[in-house]
N, C-alpha and C positions, 0 to 999 in steps of 0.2 A: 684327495680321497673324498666319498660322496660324506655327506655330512646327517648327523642324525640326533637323535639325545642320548646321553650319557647313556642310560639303560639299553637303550635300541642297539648302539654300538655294540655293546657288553655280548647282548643276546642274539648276534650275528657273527661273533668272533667263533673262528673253529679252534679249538681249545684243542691243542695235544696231549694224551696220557701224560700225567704226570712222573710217570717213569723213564718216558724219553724225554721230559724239561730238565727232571734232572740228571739222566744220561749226557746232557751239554756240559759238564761242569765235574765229570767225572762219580758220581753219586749210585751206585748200583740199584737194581729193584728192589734186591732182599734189602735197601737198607734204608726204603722207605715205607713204613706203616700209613695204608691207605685207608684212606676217609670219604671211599668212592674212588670216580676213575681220575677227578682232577686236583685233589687235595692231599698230603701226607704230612705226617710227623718222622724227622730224622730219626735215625736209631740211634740207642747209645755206641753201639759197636764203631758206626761210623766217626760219631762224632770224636769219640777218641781214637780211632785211627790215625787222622788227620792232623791230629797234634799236632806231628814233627813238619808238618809242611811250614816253606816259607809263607811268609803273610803278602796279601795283595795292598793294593794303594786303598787308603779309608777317604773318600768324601764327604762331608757332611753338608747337606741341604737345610738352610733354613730361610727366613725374612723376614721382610719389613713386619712394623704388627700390623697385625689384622685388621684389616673391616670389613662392612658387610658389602663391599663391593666384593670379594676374595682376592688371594694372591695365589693361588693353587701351587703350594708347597708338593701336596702327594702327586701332582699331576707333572709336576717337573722333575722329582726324583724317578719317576716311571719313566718320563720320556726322555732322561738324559741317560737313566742305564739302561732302556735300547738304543741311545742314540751309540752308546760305548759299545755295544756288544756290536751295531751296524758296521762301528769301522775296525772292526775284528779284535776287540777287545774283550776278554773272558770278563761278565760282568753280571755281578747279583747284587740285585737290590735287597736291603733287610728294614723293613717296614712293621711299624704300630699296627696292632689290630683295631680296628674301630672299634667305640663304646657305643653301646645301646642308646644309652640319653642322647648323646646328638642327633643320633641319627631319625630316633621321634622325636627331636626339642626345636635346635634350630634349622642344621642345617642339611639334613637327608643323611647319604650315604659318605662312605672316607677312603675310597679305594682309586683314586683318581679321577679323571674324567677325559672325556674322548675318545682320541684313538690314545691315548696313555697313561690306560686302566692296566689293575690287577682283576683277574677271574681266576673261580668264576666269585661275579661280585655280588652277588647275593648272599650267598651263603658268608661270606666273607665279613657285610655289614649286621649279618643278624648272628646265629648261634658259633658258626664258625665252626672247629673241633671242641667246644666247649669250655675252651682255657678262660676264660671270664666265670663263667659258671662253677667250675674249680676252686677260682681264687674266690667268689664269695660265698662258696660253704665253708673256705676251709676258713674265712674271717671268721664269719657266724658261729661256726665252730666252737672255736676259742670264747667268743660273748657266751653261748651257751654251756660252757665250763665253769667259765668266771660264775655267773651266778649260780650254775649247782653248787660250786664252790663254798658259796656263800652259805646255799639252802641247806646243805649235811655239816652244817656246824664251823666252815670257816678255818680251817687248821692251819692259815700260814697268816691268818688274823689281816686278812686283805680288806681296807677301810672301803665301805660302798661309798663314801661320799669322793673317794680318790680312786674310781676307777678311770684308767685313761684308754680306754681299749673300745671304740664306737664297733655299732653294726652297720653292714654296708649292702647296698642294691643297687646294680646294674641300669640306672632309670633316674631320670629327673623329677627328682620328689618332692618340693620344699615341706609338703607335708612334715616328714618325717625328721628334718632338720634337728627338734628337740623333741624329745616324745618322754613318758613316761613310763617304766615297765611294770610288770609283778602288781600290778593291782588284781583285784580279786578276792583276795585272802591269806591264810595264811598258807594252804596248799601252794600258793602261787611264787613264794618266793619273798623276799624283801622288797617293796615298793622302793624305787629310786629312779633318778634323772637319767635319761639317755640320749642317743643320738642316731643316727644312719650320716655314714657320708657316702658317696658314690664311691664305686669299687674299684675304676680307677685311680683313685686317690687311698685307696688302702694301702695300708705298709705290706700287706703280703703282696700286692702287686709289684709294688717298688722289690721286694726280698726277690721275688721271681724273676725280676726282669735285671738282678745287680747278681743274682746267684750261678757259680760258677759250674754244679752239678748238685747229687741229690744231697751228698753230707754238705755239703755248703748250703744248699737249701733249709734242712735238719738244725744246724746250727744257728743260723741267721733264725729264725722261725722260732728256736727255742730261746733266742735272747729278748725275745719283744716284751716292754715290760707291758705287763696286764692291767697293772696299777699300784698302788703303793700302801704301807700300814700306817696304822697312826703316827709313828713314828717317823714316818715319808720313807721306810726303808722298801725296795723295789721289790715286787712280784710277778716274774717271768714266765711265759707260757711254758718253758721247760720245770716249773717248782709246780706249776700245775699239771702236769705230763701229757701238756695240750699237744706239743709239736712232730712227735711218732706221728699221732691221728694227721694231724696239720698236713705232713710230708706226704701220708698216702694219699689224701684225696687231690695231692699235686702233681705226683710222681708223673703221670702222662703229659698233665699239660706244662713241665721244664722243659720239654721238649719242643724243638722250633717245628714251625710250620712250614709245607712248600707248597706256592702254587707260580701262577703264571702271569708272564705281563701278552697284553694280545697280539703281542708276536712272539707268542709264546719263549720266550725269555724266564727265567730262573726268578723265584722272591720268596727270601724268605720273611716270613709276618709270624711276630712273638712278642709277645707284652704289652701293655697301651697306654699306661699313666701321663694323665693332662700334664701341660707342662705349666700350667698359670697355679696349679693346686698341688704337682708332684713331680718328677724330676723328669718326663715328658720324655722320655726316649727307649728306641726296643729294646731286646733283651739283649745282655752283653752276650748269654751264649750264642745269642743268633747271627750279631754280629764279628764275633771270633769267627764262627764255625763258615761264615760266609768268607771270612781275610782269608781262610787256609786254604779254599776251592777254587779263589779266582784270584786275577789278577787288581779287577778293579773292585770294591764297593760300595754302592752309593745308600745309604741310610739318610733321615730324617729326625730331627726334633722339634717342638711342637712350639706351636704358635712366631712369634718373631725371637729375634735375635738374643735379645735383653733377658730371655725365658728360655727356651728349648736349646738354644746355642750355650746361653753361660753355665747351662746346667750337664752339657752333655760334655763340655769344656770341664771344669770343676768338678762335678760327680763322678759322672761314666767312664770318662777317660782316664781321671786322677786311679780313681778305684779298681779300672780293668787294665790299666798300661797299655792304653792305645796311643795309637800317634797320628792325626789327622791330615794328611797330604795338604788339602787343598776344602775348600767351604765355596756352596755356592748360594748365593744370597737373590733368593725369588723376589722380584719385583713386579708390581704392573702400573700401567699406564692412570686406568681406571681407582686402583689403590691409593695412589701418590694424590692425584687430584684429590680425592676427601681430605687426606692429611693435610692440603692445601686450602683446605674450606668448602670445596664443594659438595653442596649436597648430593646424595645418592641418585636423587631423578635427573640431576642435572649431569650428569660425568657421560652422557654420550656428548656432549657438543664440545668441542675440542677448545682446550684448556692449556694454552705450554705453560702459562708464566704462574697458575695455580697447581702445574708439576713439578714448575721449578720452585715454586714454596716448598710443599710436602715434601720435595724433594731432602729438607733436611733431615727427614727420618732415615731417609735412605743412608745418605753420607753418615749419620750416627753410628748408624748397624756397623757399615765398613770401617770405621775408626777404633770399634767397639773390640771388633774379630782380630784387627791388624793386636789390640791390646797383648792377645793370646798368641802372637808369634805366625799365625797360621795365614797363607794368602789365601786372599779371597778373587773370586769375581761375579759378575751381575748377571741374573738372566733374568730379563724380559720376558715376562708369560704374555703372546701377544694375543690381544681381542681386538673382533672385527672392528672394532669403531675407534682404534688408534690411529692416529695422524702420525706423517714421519717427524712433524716435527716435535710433537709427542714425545715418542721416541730419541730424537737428538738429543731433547732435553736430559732425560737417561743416560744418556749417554756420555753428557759430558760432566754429568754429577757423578758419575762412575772417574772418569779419568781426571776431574781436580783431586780426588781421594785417592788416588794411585792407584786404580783398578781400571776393570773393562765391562764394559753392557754389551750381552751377544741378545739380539733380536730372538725369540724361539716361539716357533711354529707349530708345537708337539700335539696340542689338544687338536687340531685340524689334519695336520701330518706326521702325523707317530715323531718313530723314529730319524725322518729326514729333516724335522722339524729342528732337531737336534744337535745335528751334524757339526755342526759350526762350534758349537759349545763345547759338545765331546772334544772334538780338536784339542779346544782352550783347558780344556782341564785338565787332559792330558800333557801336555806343557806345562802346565803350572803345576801339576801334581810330581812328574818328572824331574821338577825345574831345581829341585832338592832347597828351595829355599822354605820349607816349612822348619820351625825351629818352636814349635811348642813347648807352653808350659801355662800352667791354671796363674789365675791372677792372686792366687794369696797360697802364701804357706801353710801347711799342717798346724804346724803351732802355734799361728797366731791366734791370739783371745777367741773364742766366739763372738761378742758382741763388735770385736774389727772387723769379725770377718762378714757380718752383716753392713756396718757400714761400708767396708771397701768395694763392696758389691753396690750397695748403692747411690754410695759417691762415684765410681769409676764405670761403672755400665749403666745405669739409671741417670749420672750428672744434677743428682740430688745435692743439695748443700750438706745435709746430714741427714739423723734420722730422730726419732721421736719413742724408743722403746717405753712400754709400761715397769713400772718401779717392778712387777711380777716377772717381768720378762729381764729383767737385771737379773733378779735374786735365782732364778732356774737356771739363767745361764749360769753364775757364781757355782750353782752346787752341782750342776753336770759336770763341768770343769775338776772340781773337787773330786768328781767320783770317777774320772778318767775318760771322758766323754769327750773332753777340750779338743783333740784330734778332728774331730770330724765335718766333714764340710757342711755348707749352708744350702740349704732347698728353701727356695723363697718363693712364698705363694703370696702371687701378687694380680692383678688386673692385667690380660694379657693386651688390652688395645692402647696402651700407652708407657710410657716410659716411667710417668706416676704414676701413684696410683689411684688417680683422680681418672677413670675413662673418657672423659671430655677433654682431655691435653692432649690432643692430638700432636702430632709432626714431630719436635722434638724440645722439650720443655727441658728450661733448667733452675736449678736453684731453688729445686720444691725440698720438701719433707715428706720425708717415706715413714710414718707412723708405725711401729710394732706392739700389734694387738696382743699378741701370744706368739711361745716358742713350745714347740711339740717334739719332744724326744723318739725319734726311729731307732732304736737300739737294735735291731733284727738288719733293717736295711744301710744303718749305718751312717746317717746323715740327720741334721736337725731342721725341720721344716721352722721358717718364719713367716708366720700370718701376716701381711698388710693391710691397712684399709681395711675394707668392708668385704675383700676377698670371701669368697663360700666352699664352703669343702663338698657340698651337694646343692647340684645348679637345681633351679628352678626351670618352668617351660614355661614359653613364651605366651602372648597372650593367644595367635593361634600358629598350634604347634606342627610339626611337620606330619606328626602323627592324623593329624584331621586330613590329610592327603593320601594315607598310604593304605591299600586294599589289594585286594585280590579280583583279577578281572575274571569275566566270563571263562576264559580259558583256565584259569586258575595261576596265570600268572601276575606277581607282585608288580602294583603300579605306586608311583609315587615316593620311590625309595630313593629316587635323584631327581 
């Protein structure tokens, strides 16, 4: 294929009506709400039609961790569910929406790249159908309850100094990190300490993206506590009669999104939460509703293996009763050598035995996944400046771990790029040896269930909780909370949480700053390290690039 930049691609692909993408996959017109001629949300009608269908095979796409060379996770889940649907495979992808902050912070747009994008990808990295904008009114929302709450007198006697309930924005702010509110006067409210975290990391995105429909939305929504009284006894959005309001300004955006991969291919894209700060993966409805139309589908979770994997493992799938076929674990050539040491200017000049270092990270991932019963195998995201023996080296880091490295072509050659891979995963998804199960029980402790996570997927020696993060586990436990799994916000470029420990480090300590109750979305986040719940931008951000040209179309968005 002729070759071009991400955008150029995008804006040369002939985009089919979205009612014949989803006419592939059996989807009628009436039962998509159009967003224009290439975008919709499913109807409820459909989605509950569908029910009774058998489910297709689940894939799950993740990798190594990241660096700033990339490993193009969303570019391989694109071009392996066209490479499935190529060899006649009924196949939708169910994809994260992208967040705003990255996309003016570090790193542009999140909709693939190549030939093995989603469009149209504009609209996709910026406003989209508005389901980020939803989710941070209807957070805000809630903030502004809480303190009129406070302002007319207080009637469930909610302590300001224990509110747990931040405000959140779309955007990388450090600004806003700790702020003050209600200064002014006494018009203004009660002066007290606040916060913004990104709206990815808000618990109503997690509620939305773990919610099964609208009462389950309503419910999840009306548990979240707001904060607590002097007596530390809990104050839920439903005691403040936040979550009625909450659920209307959601009710559209529960609904998955469809658009297109540029062969014109089925995807649906719903929810987006980081997976370094929050449980990193799409909406389970989007995901169900995707099992019951097709045969195959291929989703993603975010960042590497150790984050977006053990969370979609443990969370998503514990919570929604999935059962994942087959995982495929993105690698590149270019990635592996930094884990190996090499600097970033240096990684075009061919490197085996600095792939075969880094390579430890890789073989980690695969030891990691085999943990959770589920087979895995390798796909090599190839860039022009890989050697084959590069590549060998992959390849047999792949097969001393009882796996396979398929070379793939996709960001050059779409869907052909793919071929080989599709194959394999097909066979391994087929192969009925998937035999999953999360790596800790319901009922173990909270505080095990933080270390077994980071003794057995991190290879930490232990961990380092604060004497506060004892005593909150101790009383969530206490108050029936003990059940619920562990979201661990940690540094997504390393195993520690030191971001300089590259490849794959062991016998560290994973430090617990804080443990954050989800009572709505149903899991308990752990802060690590120096982790941040609202990123900051870079010294020069992506935003100093991105305009509108003479013609008026957007430059600098990839």
């Amino acid at each position: 294929m002729a070759q071009g930049s991400d955008i150029e691609i995008a804006r040369e692909a002939k985009m089919n009506p979205i009612v014949e993408v989803g006419g592939k996959v059996g989807i009628p017109a009436d039962a998509m709400l159009n967003y224009g001629p290439h975008k919709a949300k499913l109807s409820w009608d459909f989605i509950n039609s569908v029910q009774g269908n058998k489910d297709g095979k689940l894939i799950l796409v993740t990798a190594i961790n990241p660096t700033p060379a990339g490993e193009g996770k969303t570019t391989t889940t694109v071009g392996l569910s066209d490479g499935l649907n190529r060899i006649g495979k009924k196949t939708v992808a169910a994809l994260r929406e992208p967040s705003l902050g990255p996309c003016f912070g570090v790193k542009g747009g999140a909709a693939g790249g190549g030939y093995a994008q989603v469009v149209p990808m504009e609209d996709i990295n910026l406003h989209f159908t508005g389901d980020f904008h939803a989710i941070t009114s209807a957070n805000n929302l809630l903030s502004a309850l809480i303190d009129n709450h406070i302002y007319w007198g207080n009637k469930t006697g909610l302590d300001p100094r224990r509110i747990a309930w931040r405000r959140v924005l779309d955007m990388n702010d450090r600004a806003l990190r700790s702020i003050v509110n209600s200064l002014g006067g006494v018009s203004n409210g009660y002066p007290r300490e606040d916060g913004f975290d990104i709206t990815v990391a808000s618990e109503v995105m997690a509620i939305l993206c773990l919610a099964s429909d609208l009462k389950d939305l309503e419910r999840r929504l009306g548990n979240v506590h707001a904060g607590y009284t002097r007596d530390k006894k809990a104050v839920t959005a439903a005691d403040l009669n936040a979550s009625g309001a909450m659920t209307v300004l959601l009710k559209d955006a529960l609904q998955p999104n469809i658009v297109q991969t540029l062969e014109n291919n089925p995807v649906l894209i719903h929810g987006g939460p980081f997976a370094n700060i929050a449980h990193g993966c799409n909406s389970v409805l989007a995901t169900k509703t995707a099992l019951k139309i097709a045969d195959y589908v291929v989703t993603e979770a975010g960042f590497g293996a150790d984050l977006g994997a053990e969370k979609f493992f443990d969370i998503k799938c514990r919570k929604a009763g999935l059962d994942p076929a087959a995982v495929v674990i993105v690698a590149t050539v270019r990635a592996l050598k930094m884990h190996g040491g090499v600097a970033k200017a240096d990684l075009g000049t061919p490197n085996a035995e600095a792939v075969r270092k880094g390579g430890a990270n890789l073989a980690r991932h695969l030891e990691n996944i085999a943990k959770f019963g589920v087979p895995a195998i390798v796909a090599i995201n190839n860039f022009y400046t890989d050697t084959p023996e590069e590549v060998e080296v992959i390849k047999e880091i792949a097969a001393a771990a009882g796996s396979e490295a398929v070379l793939c072509t996709h960001w050059a050659n779409g869907s052909a790029g793919t071929e080989e891979l599709a194959h394999k995963v097909v066979a391994l998804a087929e192969g009925g040896t998937s035999n999953f199960a999360p790596i800790y029980p319901d009922d173990m402790p909270l505080l095990e269930k933080i270390e077994t996570i980071a003794k057995t997927i991190y290879r930490a020696s232990g961990i380092a909780p604060d004497s506060a993060v004892v005593t909150k586990l101790k009383g969530w436990e206490a108050d029936g909370f003990g059940h619920l799994p562990i979201c661990m916000a940690k540094t997504q470029y390393s195993f520690a949480t030191d971001p300089t420990k590259l490849g794959a480090p062991v016998d560290h300590i994973v430090p617990i700053r804080d443990v954050i109750l989800s009572a709505g979305a149903e899991f308990i986040v752990a802060v690590c390290g120096d982790i941040m719940r609202m990123p900051g931008l870079p010294k020069v951000p992506s935003a100093d690039f991105i305009k509108l040209d003479d013609k008026g179309q957007i430059q600098g968005l990839f």
